[in-house]
N, CA, C and O atoms as a printed pandas DataFrame, in Angstrom:
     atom_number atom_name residue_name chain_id  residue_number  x_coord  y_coord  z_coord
0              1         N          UNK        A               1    8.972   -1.306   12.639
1              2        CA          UNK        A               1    9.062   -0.655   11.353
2              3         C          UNK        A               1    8.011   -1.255   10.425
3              4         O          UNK        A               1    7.998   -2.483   10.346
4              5         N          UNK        A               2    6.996   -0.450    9.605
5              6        CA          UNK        A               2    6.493   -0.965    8.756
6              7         C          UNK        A               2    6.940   -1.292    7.103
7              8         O          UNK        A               2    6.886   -0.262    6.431
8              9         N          UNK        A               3    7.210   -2.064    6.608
9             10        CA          UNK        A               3    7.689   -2.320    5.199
10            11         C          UNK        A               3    6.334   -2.803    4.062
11            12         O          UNK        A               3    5.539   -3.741    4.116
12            13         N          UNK        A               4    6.492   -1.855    3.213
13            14        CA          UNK        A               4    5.668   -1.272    2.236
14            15         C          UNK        A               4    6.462   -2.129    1.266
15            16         O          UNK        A               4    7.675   -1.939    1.173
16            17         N          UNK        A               5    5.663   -3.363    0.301
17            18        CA          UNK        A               5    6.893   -3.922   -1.027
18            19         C          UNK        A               5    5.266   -3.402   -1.783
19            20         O          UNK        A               5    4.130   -3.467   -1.315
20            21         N          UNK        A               6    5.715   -2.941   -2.978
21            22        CA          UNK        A               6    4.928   -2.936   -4.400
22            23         C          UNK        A               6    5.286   -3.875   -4.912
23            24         O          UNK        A               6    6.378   -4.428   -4.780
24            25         N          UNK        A               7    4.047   -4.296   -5.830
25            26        CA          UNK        A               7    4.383   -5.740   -6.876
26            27         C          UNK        A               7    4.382   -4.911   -8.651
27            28         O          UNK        A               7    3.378   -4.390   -9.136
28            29         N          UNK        A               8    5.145   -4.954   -9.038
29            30        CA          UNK        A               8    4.932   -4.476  -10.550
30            31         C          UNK        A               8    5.222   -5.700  -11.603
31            32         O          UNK        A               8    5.984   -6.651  -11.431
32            33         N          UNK        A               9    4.282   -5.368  -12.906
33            34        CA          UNK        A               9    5.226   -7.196  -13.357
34            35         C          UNK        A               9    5.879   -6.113  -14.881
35            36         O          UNK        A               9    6.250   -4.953  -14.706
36            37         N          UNK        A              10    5.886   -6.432  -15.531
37            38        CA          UNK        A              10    7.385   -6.328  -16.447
38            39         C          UNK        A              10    7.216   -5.522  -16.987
39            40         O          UNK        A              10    8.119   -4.903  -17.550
40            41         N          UNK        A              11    5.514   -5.084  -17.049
41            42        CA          UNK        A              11    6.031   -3.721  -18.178
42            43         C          UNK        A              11    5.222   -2.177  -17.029
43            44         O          UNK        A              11    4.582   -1.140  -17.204
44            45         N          UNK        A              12    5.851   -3.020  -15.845
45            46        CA          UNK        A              12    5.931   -1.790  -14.800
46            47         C          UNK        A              12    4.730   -1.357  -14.193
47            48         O          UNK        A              12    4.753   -0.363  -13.467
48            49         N          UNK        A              13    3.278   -2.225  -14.481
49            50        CA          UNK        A              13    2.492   -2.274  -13.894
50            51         C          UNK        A              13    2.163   -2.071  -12.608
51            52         O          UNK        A              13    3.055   -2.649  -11.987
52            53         N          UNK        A              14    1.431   -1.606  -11.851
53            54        CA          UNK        A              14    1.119   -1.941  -10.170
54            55         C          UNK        A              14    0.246   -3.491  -10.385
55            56         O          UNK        A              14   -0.565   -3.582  -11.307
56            57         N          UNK        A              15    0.505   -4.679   -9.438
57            58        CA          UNK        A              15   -0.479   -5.830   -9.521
58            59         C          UNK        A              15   -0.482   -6.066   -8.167
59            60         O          UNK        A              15   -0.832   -7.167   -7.742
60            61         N          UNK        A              16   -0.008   -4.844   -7.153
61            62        CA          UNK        A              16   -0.557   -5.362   -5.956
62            63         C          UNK        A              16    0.261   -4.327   -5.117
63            64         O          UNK        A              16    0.791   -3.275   -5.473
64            65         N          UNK        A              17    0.197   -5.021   -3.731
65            66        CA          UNK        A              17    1.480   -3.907   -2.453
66            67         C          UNK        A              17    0.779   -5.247   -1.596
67            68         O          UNK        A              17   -0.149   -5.980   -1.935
68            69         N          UNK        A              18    1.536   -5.246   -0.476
69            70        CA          UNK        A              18    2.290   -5.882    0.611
70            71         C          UNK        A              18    2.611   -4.466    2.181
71            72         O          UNK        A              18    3.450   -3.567    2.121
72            73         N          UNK        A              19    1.925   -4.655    3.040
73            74        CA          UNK        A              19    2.538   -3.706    4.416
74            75         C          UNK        A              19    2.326   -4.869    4.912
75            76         O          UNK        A              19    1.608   -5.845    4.695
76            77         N          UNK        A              20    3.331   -4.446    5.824
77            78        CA          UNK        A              20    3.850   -5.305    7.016
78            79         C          UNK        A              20    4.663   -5.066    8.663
79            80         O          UNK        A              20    5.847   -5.211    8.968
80            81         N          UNK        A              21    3.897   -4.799    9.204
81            82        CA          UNK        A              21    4.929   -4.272   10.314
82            83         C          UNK        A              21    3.948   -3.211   11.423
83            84         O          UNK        A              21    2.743   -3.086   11.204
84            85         N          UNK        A              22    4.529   -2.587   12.448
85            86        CA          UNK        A              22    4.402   -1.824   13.157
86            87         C          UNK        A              22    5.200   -0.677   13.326
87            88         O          UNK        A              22    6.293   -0.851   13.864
88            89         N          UNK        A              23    4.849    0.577   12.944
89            90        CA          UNK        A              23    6.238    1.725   12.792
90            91         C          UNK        A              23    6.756    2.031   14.095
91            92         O          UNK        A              23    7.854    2.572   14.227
92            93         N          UNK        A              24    5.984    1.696   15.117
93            94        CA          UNK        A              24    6.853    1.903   16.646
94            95         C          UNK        A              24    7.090    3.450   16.657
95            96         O          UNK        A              24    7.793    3.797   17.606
96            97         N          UNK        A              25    6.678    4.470   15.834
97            98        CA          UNK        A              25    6.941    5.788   16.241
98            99         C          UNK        A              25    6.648    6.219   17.655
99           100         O          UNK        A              25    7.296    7.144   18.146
100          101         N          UNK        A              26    5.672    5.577   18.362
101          102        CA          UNK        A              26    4.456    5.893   19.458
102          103         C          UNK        A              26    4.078    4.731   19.899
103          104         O          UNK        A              26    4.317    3.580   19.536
104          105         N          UNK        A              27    3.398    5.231   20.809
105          106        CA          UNK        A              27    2.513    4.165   22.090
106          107         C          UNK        A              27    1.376    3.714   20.975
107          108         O          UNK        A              27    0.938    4.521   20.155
108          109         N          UNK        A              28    0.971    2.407   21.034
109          110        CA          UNK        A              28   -0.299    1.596   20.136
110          111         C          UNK        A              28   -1.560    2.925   20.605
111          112         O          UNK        A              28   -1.700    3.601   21.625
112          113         N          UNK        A              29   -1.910    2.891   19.996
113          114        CA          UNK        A              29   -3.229    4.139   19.720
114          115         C          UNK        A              29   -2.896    5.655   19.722
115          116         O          UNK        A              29   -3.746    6.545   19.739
116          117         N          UNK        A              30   -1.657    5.823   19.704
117          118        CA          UNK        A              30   -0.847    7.487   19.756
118          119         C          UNK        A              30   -0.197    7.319   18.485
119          120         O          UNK        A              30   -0.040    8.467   18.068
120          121         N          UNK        A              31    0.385    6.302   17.428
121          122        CA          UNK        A              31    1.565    6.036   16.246
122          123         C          UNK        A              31    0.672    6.998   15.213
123          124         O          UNK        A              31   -0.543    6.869   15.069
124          125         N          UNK        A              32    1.196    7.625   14.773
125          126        CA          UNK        A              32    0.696    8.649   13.777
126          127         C          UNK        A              32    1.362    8.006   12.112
127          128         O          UNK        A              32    0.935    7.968   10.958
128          129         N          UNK        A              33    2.089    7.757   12.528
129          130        CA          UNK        A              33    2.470    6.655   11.148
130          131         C          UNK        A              33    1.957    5.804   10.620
131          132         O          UNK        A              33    1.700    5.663    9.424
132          133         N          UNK        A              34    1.630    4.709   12.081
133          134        CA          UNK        A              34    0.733    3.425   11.555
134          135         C          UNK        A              34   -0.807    4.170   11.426
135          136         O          UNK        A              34   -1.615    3.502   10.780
136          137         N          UNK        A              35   -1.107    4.952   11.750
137          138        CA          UNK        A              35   -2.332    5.219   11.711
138          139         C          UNK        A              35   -2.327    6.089   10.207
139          140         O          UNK        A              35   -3.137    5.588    9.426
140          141         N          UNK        A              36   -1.711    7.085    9.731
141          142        CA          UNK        A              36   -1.416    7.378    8.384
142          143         C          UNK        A              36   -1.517    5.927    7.642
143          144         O          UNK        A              36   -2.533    5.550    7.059
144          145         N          UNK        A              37   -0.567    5.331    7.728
145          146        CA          UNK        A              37   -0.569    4.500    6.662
146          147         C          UNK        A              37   -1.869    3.546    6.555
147          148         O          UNK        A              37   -2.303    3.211    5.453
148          149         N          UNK        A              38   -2.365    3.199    7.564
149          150        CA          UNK        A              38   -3.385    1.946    7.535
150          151         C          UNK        A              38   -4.820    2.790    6.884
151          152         O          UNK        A              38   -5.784    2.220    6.373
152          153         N          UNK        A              39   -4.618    4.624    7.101
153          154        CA          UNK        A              39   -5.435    5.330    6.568
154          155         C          UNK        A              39   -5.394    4.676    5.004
155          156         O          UNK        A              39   -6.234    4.048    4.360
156          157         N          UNK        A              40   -4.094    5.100    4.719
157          158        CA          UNK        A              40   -3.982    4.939    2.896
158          159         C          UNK        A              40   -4.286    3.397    2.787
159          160         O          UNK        A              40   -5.162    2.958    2.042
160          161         N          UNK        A              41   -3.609    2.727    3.473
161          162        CA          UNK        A              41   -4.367    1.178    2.685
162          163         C          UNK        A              41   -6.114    0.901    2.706
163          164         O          UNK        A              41   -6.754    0.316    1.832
164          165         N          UNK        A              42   -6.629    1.488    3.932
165          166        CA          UNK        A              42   -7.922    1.162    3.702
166          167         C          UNK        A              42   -8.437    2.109    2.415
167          168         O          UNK        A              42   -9.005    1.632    1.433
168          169         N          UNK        A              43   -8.213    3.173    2.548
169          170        CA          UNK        A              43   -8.760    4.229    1.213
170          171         C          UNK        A              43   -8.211    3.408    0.085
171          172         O          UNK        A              43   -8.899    3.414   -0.936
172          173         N          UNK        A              44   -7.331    2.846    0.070
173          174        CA          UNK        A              44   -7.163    2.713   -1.170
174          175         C          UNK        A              44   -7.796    1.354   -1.640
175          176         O          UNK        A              44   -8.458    1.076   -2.640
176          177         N          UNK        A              45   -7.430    0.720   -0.738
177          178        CA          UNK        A              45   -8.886   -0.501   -0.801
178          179         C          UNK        A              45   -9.961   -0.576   -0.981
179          180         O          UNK        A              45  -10.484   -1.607   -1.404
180          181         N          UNK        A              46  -10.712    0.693   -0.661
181          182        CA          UNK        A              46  -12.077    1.284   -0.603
182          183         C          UNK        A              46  -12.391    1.533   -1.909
183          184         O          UNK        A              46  -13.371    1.170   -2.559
184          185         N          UNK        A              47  -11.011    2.498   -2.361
185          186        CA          UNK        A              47  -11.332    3.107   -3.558
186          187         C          UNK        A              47  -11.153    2.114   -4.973
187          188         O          UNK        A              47  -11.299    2.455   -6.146
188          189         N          UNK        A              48  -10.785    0.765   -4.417
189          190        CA          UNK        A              48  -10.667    0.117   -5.424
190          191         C          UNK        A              48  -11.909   -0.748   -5.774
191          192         O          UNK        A              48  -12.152   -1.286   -6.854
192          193         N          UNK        A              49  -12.678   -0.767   -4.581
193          194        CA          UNK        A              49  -13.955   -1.536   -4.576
194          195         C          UNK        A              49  -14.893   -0.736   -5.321
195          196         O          UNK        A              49  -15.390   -1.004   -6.415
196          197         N          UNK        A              50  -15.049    0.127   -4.707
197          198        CA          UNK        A              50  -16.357    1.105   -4.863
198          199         C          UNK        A              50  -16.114    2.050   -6.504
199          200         O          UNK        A              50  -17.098    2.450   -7.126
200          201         N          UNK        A              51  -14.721    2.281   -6.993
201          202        CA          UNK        A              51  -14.482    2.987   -8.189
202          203         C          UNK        A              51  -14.424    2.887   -9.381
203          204         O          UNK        A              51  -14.721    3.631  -10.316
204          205         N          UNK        A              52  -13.691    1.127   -9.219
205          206        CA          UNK        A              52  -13.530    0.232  -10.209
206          207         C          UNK        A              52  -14.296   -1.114  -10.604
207          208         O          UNK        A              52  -15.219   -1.611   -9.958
208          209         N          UNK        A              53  -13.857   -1.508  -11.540
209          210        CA          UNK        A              53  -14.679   -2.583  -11.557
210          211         C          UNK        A              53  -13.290   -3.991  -11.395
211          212         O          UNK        A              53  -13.288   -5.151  -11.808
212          213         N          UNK        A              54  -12.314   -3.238  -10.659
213          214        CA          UNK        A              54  -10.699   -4.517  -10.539
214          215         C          UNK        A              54  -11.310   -5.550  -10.189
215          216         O          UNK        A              54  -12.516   -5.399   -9.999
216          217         N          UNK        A              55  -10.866   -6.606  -10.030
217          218        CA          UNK        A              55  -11.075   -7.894   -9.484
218          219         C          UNK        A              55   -9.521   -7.998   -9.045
219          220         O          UNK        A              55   -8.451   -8.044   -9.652
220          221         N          UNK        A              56  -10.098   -8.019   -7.111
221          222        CA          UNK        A              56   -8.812   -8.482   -6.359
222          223         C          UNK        A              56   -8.932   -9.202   -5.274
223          224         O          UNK        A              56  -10.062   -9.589   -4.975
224          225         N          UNK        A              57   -7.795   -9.552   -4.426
225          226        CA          UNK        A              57   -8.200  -10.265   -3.823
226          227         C          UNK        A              57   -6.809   -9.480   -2.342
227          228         O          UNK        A              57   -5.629   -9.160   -2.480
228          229         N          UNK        A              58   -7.696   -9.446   -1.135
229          230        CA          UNK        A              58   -6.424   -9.144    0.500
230          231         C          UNK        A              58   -6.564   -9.971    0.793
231          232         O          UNK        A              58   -7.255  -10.840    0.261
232          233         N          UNK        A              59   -5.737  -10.049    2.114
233          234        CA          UNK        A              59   -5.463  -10.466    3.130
234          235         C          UNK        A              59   -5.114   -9.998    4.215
235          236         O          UNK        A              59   -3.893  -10.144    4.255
236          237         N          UNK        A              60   -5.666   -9.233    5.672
237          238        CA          UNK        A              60   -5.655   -8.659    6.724
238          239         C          UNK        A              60   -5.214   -9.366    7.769
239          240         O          UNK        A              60   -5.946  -10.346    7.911
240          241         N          UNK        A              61   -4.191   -9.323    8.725
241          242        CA          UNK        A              61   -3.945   -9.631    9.787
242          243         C          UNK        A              61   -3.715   -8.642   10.884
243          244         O          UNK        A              61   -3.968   -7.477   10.576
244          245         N          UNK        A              62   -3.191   -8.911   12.377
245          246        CA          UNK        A              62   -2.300   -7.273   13.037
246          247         C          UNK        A              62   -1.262   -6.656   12.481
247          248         O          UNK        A              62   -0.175   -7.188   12.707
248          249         N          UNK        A              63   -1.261   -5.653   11.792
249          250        CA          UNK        A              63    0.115   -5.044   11.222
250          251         C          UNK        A              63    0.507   -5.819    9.609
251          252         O          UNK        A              63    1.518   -6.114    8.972
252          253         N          UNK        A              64   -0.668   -5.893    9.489
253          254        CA          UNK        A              64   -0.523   -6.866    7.830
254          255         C          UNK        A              64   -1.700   -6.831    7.142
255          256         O          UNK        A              64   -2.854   -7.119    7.460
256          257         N          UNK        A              65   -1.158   -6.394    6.068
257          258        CA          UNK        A              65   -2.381   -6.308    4.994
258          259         C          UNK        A              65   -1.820   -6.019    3.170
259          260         O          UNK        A              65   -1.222   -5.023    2.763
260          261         N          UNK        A              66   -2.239   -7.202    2.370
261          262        CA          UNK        A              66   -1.453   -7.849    1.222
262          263         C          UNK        A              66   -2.775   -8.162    0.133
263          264         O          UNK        A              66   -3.505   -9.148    0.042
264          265         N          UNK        A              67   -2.736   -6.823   -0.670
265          266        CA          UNK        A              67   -3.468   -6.783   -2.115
266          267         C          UNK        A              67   -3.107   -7.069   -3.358
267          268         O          UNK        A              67   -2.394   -6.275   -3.972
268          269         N          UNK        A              68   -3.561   -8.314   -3.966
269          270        CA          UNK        A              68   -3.394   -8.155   -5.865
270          271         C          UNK        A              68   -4.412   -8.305   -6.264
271          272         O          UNK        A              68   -5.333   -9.035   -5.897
272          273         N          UNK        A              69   -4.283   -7.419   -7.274
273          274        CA          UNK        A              69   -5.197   -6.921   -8.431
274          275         C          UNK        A              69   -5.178   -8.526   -9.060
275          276         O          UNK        A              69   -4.237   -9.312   -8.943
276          277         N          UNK        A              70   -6.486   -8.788   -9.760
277          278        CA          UNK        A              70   -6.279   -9.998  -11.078
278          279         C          UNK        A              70   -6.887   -9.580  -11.981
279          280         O          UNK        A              70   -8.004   -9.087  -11.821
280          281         N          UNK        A              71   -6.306   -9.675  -13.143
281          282        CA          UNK        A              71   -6.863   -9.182  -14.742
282          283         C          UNK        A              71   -6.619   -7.055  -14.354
283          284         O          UNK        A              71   -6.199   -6.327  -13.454
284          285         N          UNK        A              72   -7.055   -6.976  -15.354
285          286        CA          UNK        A              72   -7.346   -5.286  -15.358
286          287         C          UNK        A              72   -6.480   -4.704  -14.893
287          288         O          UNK        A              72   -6.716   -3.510  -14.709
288          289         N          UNK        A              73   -5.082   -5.219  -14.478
289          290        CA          UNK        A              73   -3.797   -4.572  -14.082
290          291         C          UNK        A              73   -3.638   -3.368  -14.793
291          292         O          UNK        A              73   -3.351   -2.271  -14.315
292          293         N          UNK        A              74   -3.887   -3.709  -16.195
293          294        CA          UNK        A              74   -3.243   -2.291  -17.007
294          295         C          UNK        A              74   -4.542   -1.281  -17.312
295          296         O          UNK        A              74   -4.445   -0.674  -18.379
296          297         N          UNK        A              75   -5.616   -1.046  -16.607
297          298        CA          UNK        A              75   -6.620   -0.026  -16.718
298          299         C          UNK        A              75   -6.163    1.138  -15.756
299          300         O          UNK        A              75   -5.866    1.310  -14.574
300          301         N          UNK        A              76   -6.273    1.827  -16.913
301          302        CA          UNK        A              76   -5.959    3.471  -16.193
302          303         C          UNK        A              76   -6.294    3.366  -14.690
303          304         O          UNK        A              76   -5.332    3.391  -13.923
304          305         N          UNK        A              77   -7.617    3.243  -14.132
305          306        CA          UNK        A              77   -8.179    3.598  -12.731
306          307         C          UNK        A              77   -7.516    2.884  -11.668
307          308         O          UNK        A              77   -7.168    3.439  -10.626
308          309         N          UNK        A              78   -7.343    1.701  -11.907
309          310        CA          UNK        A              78   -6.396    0.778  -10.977
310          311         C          UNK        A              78   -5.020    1.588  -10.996
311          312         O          UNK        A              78   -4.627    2.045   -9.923
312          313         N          UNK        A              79   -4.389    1.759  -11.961
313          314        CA          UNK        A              79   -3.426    2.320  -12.350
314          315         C          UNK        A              79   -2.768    3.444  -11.311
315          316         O          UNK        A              79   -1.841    3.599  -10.516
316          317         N          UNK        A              80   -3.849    4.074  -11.858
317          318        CA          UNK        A              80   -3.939    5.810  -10.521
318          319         C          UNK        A              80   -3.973    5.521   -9.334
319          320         O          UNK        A              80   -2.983    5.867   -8.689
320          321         N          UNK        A              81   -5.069    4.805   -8.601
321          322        CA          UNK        A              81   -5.278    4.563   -7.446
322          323         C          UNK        A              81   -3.885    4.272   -6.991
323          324         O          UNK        A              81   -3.191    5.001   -6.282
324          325         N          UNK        A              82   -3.418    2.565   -7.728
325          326        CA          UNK        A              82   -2.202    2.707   -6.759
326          327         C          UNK        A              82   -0.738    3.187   -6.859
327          328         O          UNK        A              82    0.238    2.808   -6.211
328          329         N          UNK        A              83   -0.858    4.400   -8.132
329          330        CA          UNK        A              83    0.033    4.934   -8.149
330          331         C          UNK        A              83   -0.054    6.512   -6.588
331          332         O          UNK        A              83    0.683    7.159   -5.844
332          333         N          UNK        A              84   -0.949    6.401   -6.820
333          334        CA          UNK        A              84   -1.615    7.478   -5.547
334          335         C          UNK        A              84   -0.815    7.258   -4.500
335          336         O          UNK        A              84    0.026    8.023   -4.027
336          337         N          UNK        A              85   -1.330    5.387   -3.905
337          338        CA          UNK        A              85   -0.964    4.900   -2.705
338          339         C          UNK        A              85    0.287    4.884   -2.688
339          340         O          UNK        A              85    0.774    4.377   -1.678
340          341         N          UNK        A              86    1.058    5.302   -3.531
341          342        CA          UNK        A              86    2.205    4.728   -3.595
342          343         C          UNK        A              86    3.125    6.325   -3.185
343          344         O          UNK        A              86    3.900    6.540   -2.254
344          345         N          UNK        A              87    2.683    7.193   -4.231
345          346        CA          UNK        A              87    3.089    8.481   -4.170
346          347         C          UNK        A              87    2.747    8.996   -2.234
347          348         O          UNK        A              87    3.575    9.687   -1.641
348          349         N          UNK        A              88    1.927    8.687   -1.796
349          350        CA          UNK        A              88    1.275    9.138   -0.236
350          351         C          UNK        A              88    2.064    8.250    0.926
351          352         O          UNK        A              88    2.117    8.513    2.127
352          353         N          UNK        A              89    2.755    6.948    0.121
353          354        CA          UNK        A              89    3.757    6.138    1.431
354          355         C          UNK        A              89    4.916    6.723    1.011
355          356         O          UNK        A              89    5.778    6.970    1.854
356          357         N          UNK        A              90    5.131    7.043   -0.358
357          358        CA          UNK        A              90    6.918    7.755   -0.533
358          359         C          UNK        A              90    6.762    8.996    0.353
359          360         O          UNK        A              90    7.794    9.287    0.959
360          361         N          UNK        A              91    5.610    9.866    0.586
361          362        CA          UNK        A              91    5.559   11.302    1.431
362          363         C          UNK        A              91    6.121   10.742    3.058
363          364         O          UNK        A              91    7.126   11.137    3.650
364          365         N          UNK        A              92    5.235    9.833    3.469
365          366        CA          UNK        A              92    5.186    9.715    4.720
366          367         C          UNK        A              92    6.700    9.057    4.863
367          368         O          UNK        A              92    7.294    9.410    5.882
368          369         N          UNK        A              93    7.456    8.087    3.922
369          370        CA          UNK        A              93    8.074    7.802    4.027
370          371         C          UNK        A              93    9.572    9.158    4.813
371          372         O          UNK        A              93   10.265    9.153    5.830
372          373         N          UNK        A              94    9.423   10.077    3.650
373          374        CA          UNK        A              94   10.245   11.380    3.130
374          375         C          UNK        A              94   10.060   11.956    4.374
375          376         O          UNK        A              94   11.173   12.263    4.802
376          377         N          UNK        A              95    9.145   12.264    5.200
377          378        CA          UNK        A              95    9.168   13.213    6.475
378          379         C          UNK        A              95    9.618   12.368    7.744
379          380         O          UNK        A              95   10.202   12.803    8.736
380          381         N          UNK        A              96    9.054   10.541    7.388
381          382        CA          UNK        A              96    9.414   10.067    8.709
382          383         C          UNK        A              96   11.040    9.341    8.921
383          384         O          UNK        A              96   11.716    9.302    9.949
384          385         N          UNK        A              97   11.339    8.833    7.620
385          386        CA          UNK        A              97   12.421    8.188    7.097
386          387         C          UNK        A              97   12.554    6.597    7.761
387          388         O          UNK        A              97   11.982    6.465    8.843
388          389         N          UNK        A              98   13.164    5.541    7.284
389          390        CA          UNK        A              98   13.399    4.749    7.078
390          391         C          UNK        A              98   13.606    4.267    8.486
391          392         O          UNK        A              98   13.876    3.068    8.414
392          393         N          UNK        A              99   13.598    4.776   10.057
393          394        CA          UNK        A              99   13.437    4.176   11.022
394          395         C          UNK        A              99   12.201    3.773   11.297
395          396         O          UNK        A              99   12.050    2.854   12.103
396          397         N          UNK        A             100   10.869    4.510   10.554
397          398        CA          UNK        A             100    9.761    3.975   10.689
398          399         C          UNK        A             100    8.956    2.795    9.413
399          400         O          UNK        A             100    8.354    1.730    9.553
400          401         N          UNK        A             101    9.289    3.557    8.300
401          402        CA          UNK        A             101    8.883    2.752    7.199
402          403         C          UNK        A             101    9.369    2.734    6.032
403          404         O          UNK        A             101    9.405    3.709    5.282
404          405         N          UNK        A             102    9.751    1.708    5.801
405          406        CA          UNK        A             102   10.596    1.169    4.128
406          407         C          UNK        A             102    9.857    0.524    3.331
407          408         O          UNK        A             102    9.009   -0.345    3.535
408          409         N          UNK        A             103   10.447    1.278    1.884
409          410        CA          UNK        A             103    9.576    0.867    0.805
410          411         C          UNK        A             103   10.962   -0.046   -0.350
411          412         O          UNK        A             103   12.192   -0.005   -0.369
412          413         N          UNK        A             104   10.007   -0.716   -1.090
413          414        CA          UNK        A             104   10.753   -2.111   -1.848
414          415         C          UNK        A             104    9.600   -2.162   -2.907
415          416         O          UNK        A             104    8.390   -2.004   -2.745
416          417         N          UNK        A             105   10.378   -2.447   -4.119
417          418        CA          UNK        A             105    9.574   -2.511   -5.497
418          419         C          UNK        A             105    9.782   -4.449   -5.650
419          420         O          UNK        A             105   10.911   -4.924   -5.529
420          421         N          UNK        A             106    8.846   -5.152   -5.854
421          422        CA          UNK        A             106    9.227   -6.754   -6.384
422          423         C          UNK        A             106    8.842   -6.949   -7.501
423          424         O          UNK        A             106    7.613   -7.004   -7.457
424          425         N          UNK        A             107    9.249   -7.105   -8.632
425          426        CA          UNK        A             107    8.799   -7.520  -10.217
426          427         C          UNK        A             107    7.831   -8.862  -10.040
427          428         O          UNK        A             107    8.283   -9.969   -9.744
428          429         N          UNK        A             108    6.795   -8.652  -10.210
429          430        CA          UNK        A             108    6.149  -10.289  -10.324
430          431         C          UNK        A             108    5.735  -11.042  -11.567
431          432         O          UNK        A             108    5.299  -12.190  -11.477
């Protein structure tokens, strides 16, 4: 199962996300899930480099990959982006349901 946590801090910000896991829908190079989702984290990673001017910082492993934003939390563009990413794992979430991937909000 892959688990999706968002980081928001108090006045409901996005300052990061957290995946973790393997959705096991499929055989490793057939999972249409993990491959959806690792779609949206790289795009959205992409789109945070190349769109914005955020200052952040990942961390990539197998089945792991853990972004925060520093400073510029509350600029519109950061904002969108990972309200985007967020809106595109609740979809995948909604069609595949909670045997493949769960989502969790953490206040930081």
């Amino acid at each position: 199962m892959i688990e999706v946590v968002f980081y928001k801090n108090k006045r409901s910000r996005f300052t990061g996300f957290t995946v973790n896991g393997h959705a096991g829908y499929a055989e490793e190079g057939e999972d249409i899930v993990c491959a959806a989702v690792s779609a949206l984290v790289y795009s959205t990673e992409n789109a945070l480099d190349k769109l914005t001017n955020a200052r952040y910082s990942y961390g990539v492993d197998d089945g792991y990959f853990d972004l925060n934003v520093k400073g510029l939390r509350s600029r519109h563009d950061v904002q969108l982006l990972l309200k985007a990413f967020e809106i595109s794992i609740i979809d995948i979430n909604n069609k595949y349901g909670d045997k493949y991937l769960t989502i969790s909000y953490e206040e930081v």
